[in-house]
N, C-alpha and C positions, 0 to 999 in steps of 0.2 A: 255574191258579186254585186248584185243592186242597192244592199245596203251599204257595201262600203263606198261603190260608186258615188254614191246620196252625199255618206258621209265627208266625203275628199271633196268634193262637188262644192258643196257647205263651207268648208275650213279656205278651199280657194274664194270663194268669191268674202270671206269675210277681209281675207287677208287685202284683195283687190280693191275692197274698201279704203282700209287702211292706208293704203298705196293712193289711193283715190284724193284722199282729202285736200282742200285746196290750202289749209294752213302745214306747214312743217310738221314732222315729225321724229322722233329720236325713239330710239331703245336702250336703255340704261343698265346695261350687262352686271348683274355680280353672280359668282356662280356660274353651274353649269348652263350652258345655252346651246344645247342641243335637238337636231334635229329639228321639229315644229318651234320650236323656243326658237332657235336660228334663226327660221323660216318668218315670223313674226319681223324679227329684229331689220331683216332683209327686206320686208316690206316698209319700213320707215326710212326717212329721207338719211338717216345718219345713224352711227352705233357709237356708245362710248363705253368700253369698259372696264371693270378696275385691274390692280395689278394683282391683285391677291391669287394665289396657288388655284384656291377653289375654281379661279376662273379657266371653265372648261370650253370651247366655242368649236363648231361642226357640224358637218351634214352624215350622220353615220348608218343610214338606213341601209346603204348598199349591202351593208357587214350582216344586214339582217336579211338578202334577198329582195328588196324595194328600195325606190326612188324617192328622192324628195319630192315631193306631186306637190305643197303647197306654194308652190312657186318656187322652190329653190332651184331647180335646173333650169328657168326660164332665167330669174334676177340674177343667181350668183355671173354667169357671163356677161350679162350684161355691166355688170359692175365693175369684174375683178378680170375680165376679158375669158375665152373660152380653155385658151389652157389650163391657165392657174383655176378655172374653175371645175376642169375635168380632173384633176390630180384632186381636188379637195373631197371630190364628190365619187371620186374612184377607190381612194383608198380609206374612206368611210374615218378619217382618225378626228380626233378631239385636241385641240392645240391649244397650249396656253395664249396669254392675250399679246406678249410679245411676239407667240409665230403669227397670230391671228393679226395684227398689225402690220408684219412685213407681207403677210398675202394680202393684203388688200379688206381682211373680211371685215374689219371694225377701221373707224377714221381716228378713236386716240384713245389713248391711257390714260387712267385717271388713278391715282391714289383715293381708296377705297372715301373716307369723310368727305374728297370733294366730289362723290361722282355727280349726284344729282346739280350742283353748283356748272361743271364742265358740260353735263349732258343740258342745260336750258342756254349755256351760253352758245352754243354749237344752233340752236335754233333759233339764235338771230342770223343765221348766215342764208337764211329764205331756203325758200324750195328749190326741191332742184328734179333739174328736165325729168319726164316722161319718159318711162321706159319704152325706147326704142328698141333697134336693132343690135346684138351684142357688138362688143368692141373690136372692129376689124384686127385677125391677128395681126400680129408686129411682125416687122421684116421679117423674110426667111419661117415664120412660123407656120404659117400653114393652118391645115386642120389638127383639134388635137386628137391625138391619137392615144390606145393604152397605154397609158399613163405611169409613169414610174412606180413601177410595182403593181398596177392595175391589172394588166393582163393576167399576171396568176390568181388576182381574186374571181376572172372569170369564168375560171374553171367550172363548169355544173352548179355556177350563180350568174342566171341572164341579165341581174341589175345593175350590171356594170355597163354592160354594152347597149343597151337600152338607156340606161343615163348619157351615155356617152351619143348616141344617134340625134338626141334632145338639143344637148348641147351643144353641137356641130350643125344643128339649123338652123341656131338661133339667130342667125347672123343673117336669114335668108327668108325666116315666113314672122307674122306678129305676133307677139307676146298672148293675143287670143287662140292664136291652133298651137303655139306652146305648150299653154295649161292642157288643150284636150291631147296632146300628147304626154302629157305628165298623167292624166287620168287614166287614159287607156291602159297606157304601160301599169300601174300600178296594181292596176283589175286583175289585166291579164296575171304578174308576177305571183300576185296575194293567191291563186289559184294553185300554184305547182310547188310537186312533193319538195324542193330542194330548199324554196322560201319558208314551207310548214314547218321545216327542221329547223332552220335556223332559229325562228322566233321561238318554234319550242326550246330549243337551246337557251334566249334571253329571259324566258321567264324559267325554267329550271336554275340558272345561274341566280335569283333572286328567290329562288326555293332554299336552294343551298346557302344561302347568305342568310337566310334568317333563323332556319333551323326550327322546330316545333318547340322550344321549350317560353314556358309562358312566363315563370320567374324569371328579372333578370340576374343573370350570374355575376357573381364577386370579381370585379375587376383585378385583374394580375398587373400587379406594380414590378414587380423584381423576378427576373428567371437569371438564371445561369445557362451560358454553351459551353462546353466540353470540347475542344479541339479546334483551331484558328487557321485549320485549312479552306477549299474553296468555298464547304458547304458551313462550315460551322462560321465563318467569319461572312458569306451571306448571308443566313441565319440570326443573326449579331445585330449587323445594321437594318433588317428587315424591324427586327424588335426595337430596336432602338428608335428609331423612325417614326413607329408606334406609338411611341411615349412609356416604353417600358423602359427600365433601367438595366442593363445588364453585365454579369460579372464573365470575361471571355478568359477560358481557363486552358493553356497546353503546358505538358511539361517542357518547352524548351523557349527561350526567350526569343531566340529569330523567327520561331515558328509566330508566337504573339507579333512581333512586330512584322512579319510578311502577313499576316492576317489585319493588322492594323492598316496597314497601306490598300489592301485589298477594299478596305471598309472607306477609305478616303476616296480612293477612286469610285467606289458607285454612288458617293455622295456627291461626289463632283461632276459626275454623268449626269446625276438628276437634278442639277442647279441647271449646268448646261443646256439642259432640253426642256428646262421652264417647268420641272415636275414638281421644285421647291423652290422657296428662298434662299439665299445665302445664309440668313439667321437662321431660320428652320434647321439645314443642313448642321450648324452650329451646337444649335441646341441639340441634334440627334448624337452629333460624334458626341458631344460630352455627357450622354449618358452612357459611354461602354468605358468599360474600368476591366484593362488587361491584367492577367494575373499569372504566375509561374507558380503561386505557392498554391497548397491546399487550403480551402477557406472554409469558412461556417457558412453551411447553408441552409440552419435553421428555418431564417424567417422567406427565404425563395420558393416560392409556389411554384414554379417547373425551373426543372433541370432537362435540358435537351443536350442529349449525347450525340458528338459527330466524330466522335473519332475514327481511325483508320477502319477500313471495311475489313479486318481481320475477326474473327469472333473469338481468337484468345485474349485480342488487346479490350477489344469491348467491355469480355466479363470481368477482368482486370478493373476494366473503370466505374462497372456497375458494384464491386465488391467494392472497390473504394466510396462510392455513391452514397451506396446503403448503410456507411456508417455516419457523415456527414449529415445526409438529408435529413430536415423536421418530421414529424408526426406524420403534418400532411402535405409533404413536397409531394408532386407527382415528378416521376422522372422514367423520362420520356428516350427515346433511343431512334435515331434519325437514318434510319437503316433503311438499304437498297432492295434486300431479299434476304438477310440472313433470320433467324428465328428468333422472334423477339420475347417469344413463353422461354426457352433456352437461357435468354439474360434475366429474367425476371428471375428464373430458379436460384441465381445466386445471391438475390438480395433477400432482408428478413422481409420486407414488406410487399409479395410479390404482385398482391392486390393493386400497388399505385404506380407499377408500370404499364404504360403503355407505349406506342411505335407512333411518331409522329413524320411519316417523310416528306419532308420540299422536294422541291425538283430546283434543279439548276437550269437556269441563276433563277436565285430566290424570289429577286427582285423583278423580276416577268413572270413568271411561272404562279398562276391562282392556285393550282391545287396542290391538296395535301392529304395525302392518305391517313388516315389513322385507325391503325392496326390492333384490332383488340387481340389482346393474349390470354391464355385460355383461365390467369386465375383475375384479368382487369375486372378490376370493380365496375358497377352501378355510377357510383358518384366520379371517380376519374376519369370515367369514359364521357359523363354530360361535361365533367369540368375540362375536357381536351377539347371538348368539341365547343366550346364557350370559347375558349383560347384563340383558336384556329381562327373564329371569326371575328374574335376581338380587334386579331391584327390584319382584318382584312383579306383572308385567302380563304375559297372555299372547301370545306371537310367532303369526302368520302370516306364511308364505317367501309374498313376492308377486316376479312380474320385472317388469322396467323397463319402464313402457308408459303411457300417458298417464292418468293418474286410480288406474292401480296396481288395487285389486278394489274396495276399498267406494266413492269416488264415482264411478268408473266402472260401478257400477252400480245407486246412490243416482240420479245425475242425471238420467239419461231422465224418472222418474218425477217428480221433484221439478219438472221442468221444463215436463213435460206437463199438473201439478197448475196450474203459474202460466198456463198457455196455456187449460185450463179456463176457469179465470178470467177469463182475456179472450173465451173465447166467449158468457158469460154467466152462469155457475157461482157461484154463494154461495160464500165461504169455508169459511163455516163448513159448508155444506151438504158438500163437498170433505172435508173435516179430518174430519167425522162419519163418513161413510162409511170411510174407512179406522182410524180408533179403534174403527168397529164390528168392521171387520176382524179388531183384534189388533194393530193397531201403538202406541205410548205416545205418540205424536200425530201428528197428521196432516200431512203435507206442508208445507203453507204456514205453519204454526205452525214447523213444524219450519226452513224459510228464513228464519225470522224468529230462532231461536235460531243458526244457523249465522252472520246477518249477510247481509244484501242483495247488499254487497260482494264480499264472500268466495263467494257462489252465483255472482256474476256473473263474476268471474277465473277460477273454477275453470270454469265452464260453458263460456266463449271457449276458456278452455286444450282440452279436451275437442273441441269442434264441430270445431274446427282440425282435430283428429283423425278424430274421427269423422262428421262430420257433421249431417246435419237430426236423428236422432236427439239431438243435444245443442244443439239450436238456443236462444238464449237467447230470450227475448219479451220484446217491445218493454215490458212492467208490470214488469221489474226493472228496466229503463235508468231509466223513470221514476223510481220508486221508489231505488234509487241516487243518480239525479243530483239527486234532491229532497233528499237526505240521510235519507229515511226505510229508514232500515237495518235497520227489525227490534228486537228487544227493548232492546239498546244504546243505542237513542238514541228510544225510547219509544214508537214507531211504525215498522209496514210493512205486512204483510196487515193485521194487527189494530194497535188501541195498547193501549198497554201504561202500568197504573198498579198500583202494587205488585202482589200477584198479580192482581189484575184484567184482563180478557183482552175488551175489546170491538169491533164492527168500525169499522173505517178509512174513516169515510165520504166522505173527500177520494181515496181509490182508488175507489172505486163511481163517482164521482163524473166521473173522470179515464175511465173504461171507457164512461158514458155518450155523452162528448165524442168521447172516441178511436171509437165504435164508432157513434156516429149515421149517417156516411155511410157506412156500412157495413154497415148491420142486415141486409140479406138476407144478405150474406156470413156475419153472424155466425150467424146461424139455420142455414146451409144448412153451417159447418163444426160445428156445436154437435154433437159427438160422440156426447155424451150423449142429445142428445134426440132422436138417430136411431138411438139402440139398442131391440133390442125389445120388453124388458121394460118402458118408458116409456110405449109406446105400448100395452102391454097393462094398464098403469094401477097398476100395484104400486111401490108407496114402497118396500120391502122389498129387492126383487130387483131398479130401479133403482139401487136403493146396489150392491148387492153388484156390478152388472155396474160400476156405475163404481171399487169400491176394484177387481175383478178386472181392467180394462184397465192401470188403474195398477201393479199387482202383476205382470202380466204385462210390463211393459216389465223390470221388473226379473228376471224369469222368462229373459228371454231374453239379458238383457245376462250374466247370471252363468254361462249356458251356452255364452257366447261364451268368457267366462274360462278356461272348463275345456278348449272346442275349441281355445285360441290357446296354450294351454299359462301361462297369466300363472296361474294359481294348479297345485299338482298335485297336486289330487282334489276332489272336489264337497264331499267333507267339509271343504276348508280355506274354499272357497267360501261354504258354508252357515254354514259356525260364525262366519266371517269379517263374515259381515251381521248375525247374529245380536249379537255381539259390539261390534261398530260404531255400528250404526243401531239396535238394539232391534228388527230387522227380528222379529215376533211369536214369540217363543220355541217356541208351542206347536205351532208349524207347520213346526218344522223347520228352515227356511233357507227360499230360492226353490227350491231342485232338489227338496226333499224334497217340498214343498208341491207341485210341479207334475208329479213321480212321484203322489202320491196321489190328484192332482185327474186326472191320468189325459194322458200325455205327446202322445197323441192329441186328445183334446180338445183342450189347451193350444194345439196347433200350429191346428187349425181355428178356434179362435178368435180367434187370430193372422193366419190369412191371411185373415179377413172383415174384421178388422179394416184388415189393410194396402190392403183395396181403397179404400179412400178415404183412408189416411192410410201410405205407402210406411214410414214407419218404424217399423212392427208385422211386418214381413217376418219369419218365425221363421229361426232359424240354421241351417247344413245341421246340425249335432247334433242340435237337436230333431225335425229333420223326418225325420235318420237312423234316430235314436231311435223315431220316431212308426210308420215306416214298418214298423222291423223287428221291433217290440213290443221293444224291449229298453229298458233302463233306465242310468241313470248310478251308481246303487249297484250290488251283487251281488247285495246278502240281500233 
């Protein structure tokens, strides 16, 4: 605590300096200017920065569990006023120099060759006043309050609302009990389990990004995708974007060209939201070259297969693969859960398969499984994992096993959330509890963004395996066979009209019918309203035991992971949900959160649970674990 105190202590009064001087000053932005780099740029009289992509500009420490302490939640209100500076500093995000322009946070753009030209002529315009008191709100504004989208980062992260209390006095005490409100709060934060997680999270994310290997690997110029649906034509433009070249292969021409279109729109999303150029974007589309015919794909270092999630049509395309492919293509298979040693058996070269999955959309989503199969070579498993970070998304080694780590250990829960529901559970009552938890939304919202369909193949695929733990209910067949898939086609839990989110009352409705001659039955499994806290009458601790039953199935599936040897260590585990699912950032993973909440507990609440429902049984790990006081980390 006293060290970093010193240290913050230090960095303020350098920057006070700064701020101090009696001549002008400017910050001449290229690149990322984040965080303390912001905080710097904030302390001089003016910012100018260029237009170039690289240019990143933001205050994003909230995201980490701490506040900007080096004056940025004293200056940024005072500059850009209290709102606009409680949304910048709430929702921790990084903006290019055009959003950074309309908030107020830099005074101009410059094209990259004139910047330093633009940033000396900006300091003839003199100094400018002493930071005062922040800029009284604007009519009707008020105090600012959580912030568009702020409030849900505060879930079990105090640095929102502590930035936010900062910011809301500025207007009221001087810029000197400011900073020692920005110190305090930092001390305090830098202290608690929820901020420890998170920055471990920042530096495992830069673990994952570099990877151990000390040679560096053969750059991949040319891959081919296999199939120009949702996943293979994000996949496409993710590569392409890259600077790879890529050949977008399905047998039917509308499917290429619905896949083409699909590729323009996320190119045009990311022009729009300042994440490229217009040229860039240019250059990216015209490296994808659609294809209906079979090609050579000799001189192509990956082939990435997306085709339908069927595993006849798959090994179909791996047979065809494996006569086309070079020597040394690796060819790769972008599968959800089905067995990726299975496709390898029907090519001659099974050594140069491996399992590469994105998550949808490509284009947000960092992680990428990559699944060794039981005959993956030595060299295609470093040369996947070169790949993966070539293009920017982080690798986790998973092995070959039904669902692989993240829906293998996404589905218990998401399954037990729909089966809720059939015992008589609100949706949204479901969904709330687990948002209150910490997660970016709740279960059934979340089936709903997955696709009905796509819950319901991966779920069958799973049960096969694992059983009642992955049992599908009978309110997805419905909900499937009705065609109500979920956001996609504007209805499933909820419907869906632009962002508007209300409930499905032809499901309610379907639950009444389905569940009439059955109402004692449903009472008497209703999970929920035979836990204790219900009946001791608290709304409060009713949620929390229901997101806690849910979070524990995942508690236990992920510890399965670590005991079966499918992931190797709790850290690929943990980061691997984290990563995938948005599983609550500030809790760690499942293992970290069920170390903290105490591995003993975890396990007896587990086995209360499995007396009436068998698939709560804790794994021998946890109960190993439980028994011997020992834990799945060291430290």
């Amino acid at each position: 605590g006293s060290g970093m105190r010193a240290f913050i202590a230090k960095g303020q009064q350098a920057f006070n300096r700064l701020a101090g001087l009696k001549i002008p000053s400017v910050a001449a932005i290229h690149g990322a200017s984040a965080g303390g780099g912001y905080e710097v740029a904030l302390a001089c009289d003016y910012r100018v920065a260029t237009d170039d992509p690289a240019t990143r500009i933001g205050l994003p420490e909230t995201t980490l569990g701490l506040i900007p302490a080096w004056g940025g939640c004293t200056r940024l209100p005072r500059v850009i006023g209290a709102e606009k500076a409680a949304e910048v500093i709430l929702k921790g995000k990084l903006y290019s120099a055009q959003e950074a322009l309309k908030l107020g946070l830099i005074d101009e753009i410059s094209p990259r060759d004139q910047l330093f030209d633009r940033a000396r002529k900006k300091l003839t315009e003199g100094k400018r006043p002493a930071l005062g008191a922040s800029r009284p709100p604007l009519p009707g504004q008020g105090e600012a309050r959580g912030v568009a989208g702020g409030e849900g980062k505060t879930r079990g992260n105090a640095a929102p609302s502590r930035a936010l209390e900062i910011i809301n006095r500025t207007s009221s005490i001087s810029p000197d009990e400011s900073f020692r409100m920005e110190l305090d709060a930092i001390v305090e934060l830098g202290k608690t389990e929820s901020t420890q997680n998170l920055i471990r999270n920042f530096f495992l994310a830069e673990k994952y990004k570099k990877g151990g290997s000390q040679t560096p690997p053969e750059k991949v110029i040319h891959a081919a995708v296999i199939g120009a649906g949702v996943m293979g034509s994000g996949i496409a433009q993710w590569l392409s974007s890259r600077g790879v070249t890529v050949i977008l292969r399905d047998i039917a021409r509308e499917q290429i060209d619905r896949g083409l279109a699909n590729i323009e729109k996320i190119y045009g999303d990311a022009v729009k939201r300042g994440l490229m150029t217009e040229e860039k974007a240019k250059e990216g589309r015209a490296r994808i070259c659609g294809s209906t015919a079979p090609m050579e794909l000799r001189d192509v270092r990956f082939v990435i297969e997306a085709a339908s999630e069927k595993l006849s049509i798959k090994k179909e395309v791996f047979r065809e693969l494996a006569m086309e492919a070079g020597p040394k293509t690796i060819i790769a298979t972008n599968t959800s859960a089905l067995p990726v040693s299975e496709l390898a058996d029907v090519t001659v070269s099974p050594e140069h398969v491996i399992g590469l999955h994105f998550f949808n959309p490509v284009s947000r989503m960092k992680l990428v499984e990559v699944v060794i199969a039981k005959e993956t070579s030595e060299e295609t498993r470093e040369g996947s994992l070169a790949f993966v970070r070539q293009i920017g998304k982080l690798p986790v080694i998973v092995r070959d096993s039904p669902g692989f780590l993240v829906n293998r250990v996404l589905f218990p829960y998401l399954l037990d959330a729909a089966e809720l529901f059939e015992a008589g559970l609100e949706p949204g009552k479901i969904d709330d509890a687990l948002v209150q938890w910490g997660m970016p939304m709740g279960p059934l919202r979340l089936i709903d963004e997955i696709g009905v369909d796509i819950a319901v193949d991966i779920g069958n695929t799973l049960e096969k395996a694992y059983g009642r733990r992955d049992h599908v209910p009978a309110v997805l067949l419905w909900l499937r066979d009705g065609q109500l898939l979920g956001r996609k086609t504007g209805a499933g839990f909820y419907k869906y009209e632009g962002k508007r989110q209300t409930p499905n009352e032809s499901l309610v409705e379907w639950r009444k019918s389905a569940r009439h001659s059955e109402r004692s039955e449903a009472e008497s499994r209703n999970p929920v309203a035979k836990s204790k806290s219900v009946s001791a009458g608290s709304l409060d601790s009713a949620r929390d035991d229901l997101a806690l039953r849910l979070v524990f199935l995942m508690v236990n599936e992920a510890a399965r992971c670590v005991e079966e040897k499918v992931v190797d260590s709790p850290e690929d585990a943990d980061y691997g949900m984290i990563l995938g699912t948005g599983f609550a950032p500030f809790r760690g993973g499942p293992l970290r959160f069920a170390e903290h909440f105490g591995l003993k507990k975890v396990v007896d609440e587990l086995e209360t649970l499995a007396q009436s429902e068998e698939k709560f049984s804790p794994c021998e790990i946890l109960k190993k674990h439980a028994r011997g006081g020992t834990k799945f980390y060291a430290e």
